[in-house]
N, C-alpha and C positions, 0 to 999 in steps of 0.2 A: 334530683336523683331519678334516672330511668325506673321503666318498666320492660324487659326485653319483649321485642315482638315478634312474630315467627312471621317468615319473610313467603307468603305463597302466594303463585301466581306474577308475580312481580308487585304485589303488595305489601306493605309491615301489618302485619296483625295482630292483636290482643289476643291474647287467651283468654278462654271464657273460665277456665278452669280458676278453682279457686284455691289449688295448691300453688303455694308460694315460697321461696328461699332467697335468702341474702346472697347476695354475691359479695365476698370478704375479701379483703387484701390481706394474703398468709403472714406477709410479713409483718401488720399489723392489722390486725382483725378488730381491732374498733372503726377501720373504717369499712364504710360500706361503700360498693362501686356502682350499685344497683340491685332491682328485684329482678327476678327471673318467676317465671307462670309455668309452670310444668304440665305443657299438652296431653290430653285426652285422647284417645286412641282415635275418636272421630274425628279431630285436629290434622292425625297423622293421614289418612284414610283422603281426607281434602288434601293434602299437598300432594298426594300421590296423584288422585284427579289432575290435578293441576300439570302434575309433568308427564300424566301419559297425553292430554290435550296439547300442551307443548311439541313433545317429541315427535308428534306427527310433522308437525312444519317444520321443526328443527333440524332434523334428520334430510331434508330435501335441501338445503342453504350448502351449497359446493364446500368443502374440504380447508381449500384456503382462507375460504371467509368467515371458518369458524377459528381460524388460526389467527387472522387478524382482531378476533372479539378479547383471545387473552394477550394479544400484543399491545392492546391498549389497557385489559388488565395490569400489565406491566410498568407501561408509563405510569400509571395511576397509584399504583402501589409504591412505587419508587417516589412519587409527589407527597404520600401521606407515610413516608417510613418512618420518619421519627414518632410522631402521632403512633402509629400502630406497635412500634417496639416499647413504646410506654407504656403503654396499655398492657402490653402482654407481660412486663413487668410489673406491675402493679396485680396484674388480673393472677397469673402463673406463679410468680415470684422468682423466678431467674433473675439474671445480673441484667444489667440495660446493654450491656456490650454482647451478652449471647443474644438475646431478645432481638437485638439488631442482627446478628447473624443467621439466624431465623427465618426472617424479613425477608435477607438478602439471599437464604436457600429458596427461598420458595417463590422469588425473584426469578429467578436460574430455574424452575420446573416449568415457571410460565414461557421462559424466551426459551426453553424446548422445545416442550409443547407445542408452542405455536408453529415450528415448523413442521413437527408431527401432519399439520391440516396441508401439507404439500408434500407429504409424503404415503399417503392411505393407500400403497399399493399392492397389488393383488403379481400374479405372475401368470405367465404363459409358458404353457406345455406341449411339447409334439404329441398328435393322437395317435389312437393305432387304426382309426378308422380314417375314410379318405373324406376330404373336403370338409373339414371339422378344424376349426377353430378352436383351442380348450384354453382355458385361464380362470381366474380365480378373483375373486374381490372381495372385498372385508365393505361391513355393515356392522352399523349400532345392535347394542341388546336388544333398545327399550330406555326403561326406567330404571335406575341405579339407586340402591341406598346406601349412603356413604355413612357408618358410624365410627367417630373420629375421637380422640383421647383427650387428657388436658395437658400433656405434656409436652404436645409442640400443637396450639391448636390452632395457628397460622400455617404452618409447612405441612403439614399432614395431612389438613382439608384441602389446599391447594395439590398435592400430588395426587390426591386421588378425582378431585374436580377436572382438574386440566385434561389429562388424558380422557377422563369420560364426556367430556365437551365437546370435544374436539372430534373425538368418533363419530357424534351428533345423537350421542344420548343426551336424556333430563335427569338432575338429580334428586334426588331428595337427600339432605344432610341434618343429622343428628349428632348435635355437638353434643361434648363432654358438659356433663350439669356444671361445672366447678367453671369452664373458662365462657360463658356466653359472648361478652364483651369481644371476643377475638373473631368469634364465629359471625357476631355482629358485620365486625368491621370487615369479616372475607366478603360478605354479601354484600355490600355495600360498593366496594370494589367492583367488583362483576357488575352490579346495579349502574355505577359510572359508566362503565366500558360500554357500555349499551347492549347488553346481551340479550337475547328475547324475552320477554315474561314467562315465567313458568318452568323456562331451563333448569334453572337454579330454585332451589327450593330450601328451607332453613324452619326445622319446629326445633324448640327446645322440650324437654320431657326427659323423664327416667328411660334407663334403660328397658326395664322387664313391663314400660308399658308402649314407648314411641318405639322404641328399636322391637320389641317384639312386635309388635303393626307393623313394621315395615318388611320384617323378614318374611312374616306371613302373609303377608299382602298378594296376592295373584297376579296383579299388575307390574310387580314388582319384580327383572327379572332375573338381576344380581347384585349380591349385597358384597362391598369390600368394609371388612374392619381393621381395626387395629387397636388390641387391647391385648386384655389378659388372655392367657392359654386356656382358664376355664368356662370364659365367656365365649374365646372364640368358638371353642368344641361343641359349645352348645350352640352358636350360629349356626355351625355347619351340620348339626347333626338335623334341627328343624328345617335351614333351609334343602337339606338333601331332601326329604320328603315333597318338597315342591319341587323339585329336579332346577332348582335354580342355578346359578352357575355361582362361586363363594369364592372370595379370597380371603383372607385373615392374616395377618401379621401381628404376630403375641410375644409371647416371653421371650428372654433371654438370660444367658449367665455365662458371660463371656469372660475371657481368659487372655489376660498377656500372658506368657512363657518365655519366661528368661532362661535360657540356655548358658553354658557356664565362658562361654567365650564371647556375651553376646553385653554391648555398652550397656553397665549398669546405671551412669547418669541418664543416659535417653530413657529408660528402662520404668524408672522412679518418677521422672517426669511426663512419661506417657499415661502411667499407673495414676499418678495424682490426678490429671484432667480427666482422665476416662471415669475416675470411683466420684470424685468430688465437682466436677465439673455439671451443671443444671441441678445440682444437688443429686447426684444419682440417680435423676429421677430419668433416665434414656435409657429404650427399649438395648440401643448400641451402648449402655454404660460396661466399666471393666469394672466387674465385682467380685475379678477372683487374678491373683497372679501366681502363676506357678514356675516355683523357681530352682536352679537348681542349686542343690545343698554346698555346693562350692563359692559359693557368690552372695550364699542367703543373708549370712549375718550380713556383711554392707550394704544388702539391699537395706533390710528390714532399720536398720540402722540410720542410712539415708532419707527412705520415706517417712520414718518417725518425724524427721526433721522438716520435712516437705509438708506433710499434713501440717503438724503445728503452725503452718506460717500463714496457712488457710484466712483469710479475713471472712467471716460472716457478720452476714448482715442485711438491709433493706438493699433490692436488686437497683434502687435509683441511688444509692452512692458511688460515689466515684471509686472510692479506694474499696468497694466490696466484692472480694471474687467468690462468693457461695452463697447463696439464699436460703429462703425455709423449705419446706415440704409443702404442699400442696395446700394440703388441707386436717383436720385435727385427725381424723381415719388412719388417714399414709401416716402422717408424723408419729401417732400408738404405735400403729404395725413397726414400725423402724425400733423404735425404741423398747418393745416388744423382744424383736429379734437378736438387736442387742441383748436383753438381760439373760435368755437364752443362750445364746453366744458365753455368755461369761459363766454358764453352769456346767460347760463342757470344758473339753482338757484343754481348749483353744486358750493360749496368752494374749491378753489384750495389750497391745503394742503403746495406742494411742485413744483420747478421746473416749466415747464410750457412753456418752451420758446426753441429758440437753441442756441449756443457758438456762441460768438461773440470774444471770444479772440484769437489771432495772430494764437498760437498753431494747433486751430482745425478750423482754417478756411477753410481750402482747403477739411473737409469730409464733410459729411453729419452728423452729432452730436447732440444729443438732448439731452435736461437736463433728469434725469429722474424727474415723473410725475406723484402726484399724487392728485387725489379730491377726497373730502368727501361729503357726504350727496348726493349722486348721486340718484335717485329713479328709483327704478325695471325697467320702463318704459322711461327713460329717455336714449337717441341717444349714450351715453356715456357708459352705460349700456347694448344697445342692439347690437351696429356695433363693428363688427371687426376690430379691429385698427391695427394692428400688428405692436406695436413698444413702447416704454419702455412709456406707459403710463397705470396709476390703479387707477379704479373709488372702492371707498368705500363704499357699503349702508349698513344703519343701522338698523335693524330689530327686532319683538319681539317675541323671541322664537323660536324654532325649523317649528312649522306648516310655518307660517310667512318667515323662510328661506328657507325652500322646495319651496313655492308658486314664491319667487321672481328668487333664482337660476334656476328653471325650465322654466321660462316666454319667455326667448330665442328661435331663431327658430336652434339653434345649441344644438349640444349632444356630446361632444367629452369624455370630461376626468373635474372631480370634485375632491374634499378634502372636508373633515370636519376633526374640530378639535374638539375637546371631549373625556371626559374620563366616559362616561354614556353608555356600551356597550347598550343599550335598545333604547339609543337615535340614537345611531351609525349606529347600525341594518337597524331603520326602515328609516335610510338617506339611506345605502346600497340600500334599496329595490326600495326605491323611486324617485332617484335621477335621472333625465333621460340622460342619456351618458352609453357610451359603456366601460369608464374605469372608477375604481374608486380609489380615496387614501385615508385612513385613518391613522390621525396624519401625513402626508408625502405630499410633494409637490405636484400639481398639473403635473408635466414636468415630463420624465424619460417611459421609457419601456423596457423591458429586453428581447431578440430575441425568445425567450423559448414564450413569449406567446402574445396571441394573440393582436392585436393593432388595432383600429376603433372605430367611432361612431355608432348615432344612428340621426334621424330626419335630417336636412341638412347638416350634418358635413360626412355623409357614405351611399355608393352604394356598394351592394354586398358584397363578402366572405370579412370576414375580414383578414389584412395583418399582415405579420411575426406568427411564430410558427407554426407548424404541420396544422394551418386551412390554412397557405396561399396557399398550395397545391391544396387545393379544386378549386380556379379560376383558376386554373394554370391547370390542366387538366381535363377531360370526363371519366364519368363513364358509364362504361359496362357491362351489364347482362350476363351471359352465361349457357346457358341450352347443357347441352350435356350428351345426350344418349348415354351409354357406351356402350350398346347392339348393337344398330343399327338396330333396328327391327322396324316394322311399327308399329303405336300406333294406336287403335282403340276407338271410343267415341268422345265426346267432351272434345274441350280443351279451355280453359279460357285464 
């Protein structure tokens, strides 16, 4: 059984600290996968040495050839997928078949990425001055702190590594305490590909002691998160005072909206994988559908049927499509919100509770979960649950479903279903989040383009595809007189 090591300078290192935690398998938490050392602020303070000592060199290595460093990431990753989806199964608790798709997103950010390093271009502009050459180039920050979740802890340190690699910043990355093992194996990867020491940098540690080192750090000169809304707000409110530059990516409480002419089979079946699919546990999960009252009972009727058929269980079965909760924290809170849920006028449809039999005693396992007749305004409707529960409201009409979907203080990603291009359109226009699905689930992004919110769910450039570059490095003017001669008059 490991001890995890914090990866700096192009080293493994031992913590000296002598705080320590199990790393548990949710699904059955008598086993243990390893220890984890949770770093000391001076821990963090050294890897950050480390990558601004790197980023000097790093930053001068041409464009392309930092593009070929994650193209053999790629290979590499693609050599160790089954290994690395196991792990994330065992480590996470998702199903082995998502765990694998996972893999194979974050697959797909590298063979992006890497051409991003033959594309770093800047542009050219006519002067108004004579014999002046003007254009423009893009340059690294610096030193990046990447604080990264447990819920994809493969995909999500590779989308925000690649891009900031490739610009020819160094990182420093502070994984989620819950998934080390993953965060293990991304550096490991990169360590393969041959990247330069110190690029990459990896401490494990709490948040409010390694991640606040890093935010506060001087050297440090943009932090991308991806967490909760109230962690993020507090990144960016500390890192404002350093004028650093912040991106966050936080909550969600997204919304199918079934429209009354819109296929209620695709509808039910979008709603199942979006609420129940990684256990709920996606920033992109659908945790709310909003339907309209002409179609409601069969919806509600149908999906009753769809949940029940749910298999839970350990993510390495075969026949298992839903795993546990994270960790015993999330699985309370869920279960929590649930009982909640049932003290309001909200009907529980389905589900409701967690396993009590032999089998899944030892995870963390919820039934899936769903209520009906939830109202726009109602705790079950407005908070974040993150875990296989789906509140249902019933609405009348198009106006009526824009009004309650948008009532949220979140914007992430939506769906409507309809076959009314006019109706479609003016959801499109309306709808407030930064992604949108039509006829198609709520979950899912493809590295090609862009991914974020809007109103509390997103700070700054948004991430993956050709925008995530923008946070990732500084743009530069350049005026150059080809002449070299003295300019007379004024100048603007």
């Amino acid at each position: 059984m490991s001890t995890y090591r914090n990866f700096v300078g192009g080293e493994w290192i031992e913590s000296r600290s002598g705080d320590e935690i199990p790393n548990l398998n949710p699904a059955n938490t008598q086993e243990v996968l390893g220890h984890q050392r949770l770093s000391t602020r001076e821990e963090a303070r050294a890897a950050v040495e480390a990558a601004v000592k790197a980023q000097k060199a790093w930053r001068r290595v041409p464009g392309p050839e930092r593009g070929r460093v994650l193209l053999r990431a790629l290979r590499i990753m693609g050599e160790r997928k089954e290994e690395i989806a196991r792990s994330l199964t065992r480590e996470e608790g998702k199903i082995f078949r998502e765990a694998k798709g996972e893999v194979n997103k974050a697959m797909n950010v590298l063979e992006f990425m890497a051409g991003e390093g033959m594309r770093l271009c800047g542009e050219t502009y006519p002067s108004e001055l004579p014999n002046t050459f003007a254009y423009t180039l893009r340059g690294p920050v610096g030193v990046v702190a990447c604080i990264t979740p447990w819920n994809f802890p493969v995909a999500i340190p590779i989308w925000k590594i690649a891009p900031a690699i490739v610009s020819g910043n160094a990182v420093v990355l502070k994984p989620a305490e819950q998934t080390p093992e993953c965060a293990k194996l991304v550096a490991q990867v990169f360590e393969q590909a041959g990247l330069m020491p110190g690029v990459l940098n990896v401490v494990f540690g709490r948040g409010e002691v390694v991640g606040d080192e890093l935010v506060r750090h001087k050297d440090v000169a943009a932090i991308s998160f991806t967490g909760s809304t109230e962690v993020g707000t507090l990144i960016y409110e500390t890192a404002s005072r350093g004028l650093k530059k912040v991106q966050c990516e936080m909550g969600g409480k997204n919304p199918i909206v079934l429209l009354a002419d819109g296929d209620v089979d695709h509808a039910v079946e979008a709603a199942a994988q979006g609420a129940f699919g990684s256990t709920g546990q996606r920033c992109t999960a659908t945790s709310r559908v909003i339907v309209d009252a002409r179609v409601a009972d069969e919806f509600v009727a149908k999906l009753k049927v769809r949940a029940e058929k749910v298999r839970v269980g350990d993510g390495l079965e075969e026949t298992t499509d839903m795993g546990p909760s994270i960790d015993e924290p999330q699985w309370k809170k869920v279960l929590e919100t649930i009982e909640r849920a049932k003290g309001s006028a909200a009907k529980l449809v389905t589900g409701g509770s967690a396993y009590d039999d032999a089998a899944r005693a030892k995870g963390y396992f919820t039934r899936p979960t769903v209520f009906d007749q939830v109202k726009p305004d109602d705790m079950l409707a407005q908070e974040e649950v993150f875990g296989p529960v789906l509140s249902v409201t019933r609405v009348d009409g198009l106006e009526e479903a824009l009004r309650a979907a948008n009532s949220v203080r979140y914007g992430l990603t939506a769906s409507v279903y309809s076959r009314d291009p006019s109706a479609i359109l003016r959801f499109v226009e309306e709808i407030e989040c930064g992604i949108v699905h039509v006829n198609s689930p709520t979950v899912g992004g493809e590295a090609q383009l862009p991914f974020g919110g809007i109103k509390h769910t997103g700070i700054g450039p948004r991430e993956q595809g050709k925008t995530a570059i923008e946070f990732y490095t500084e743009l530069k003017t350049v005026y150059y007189d080809y002449t070299g001669q003295a300019r007379k008059g004024n100048l603007y």
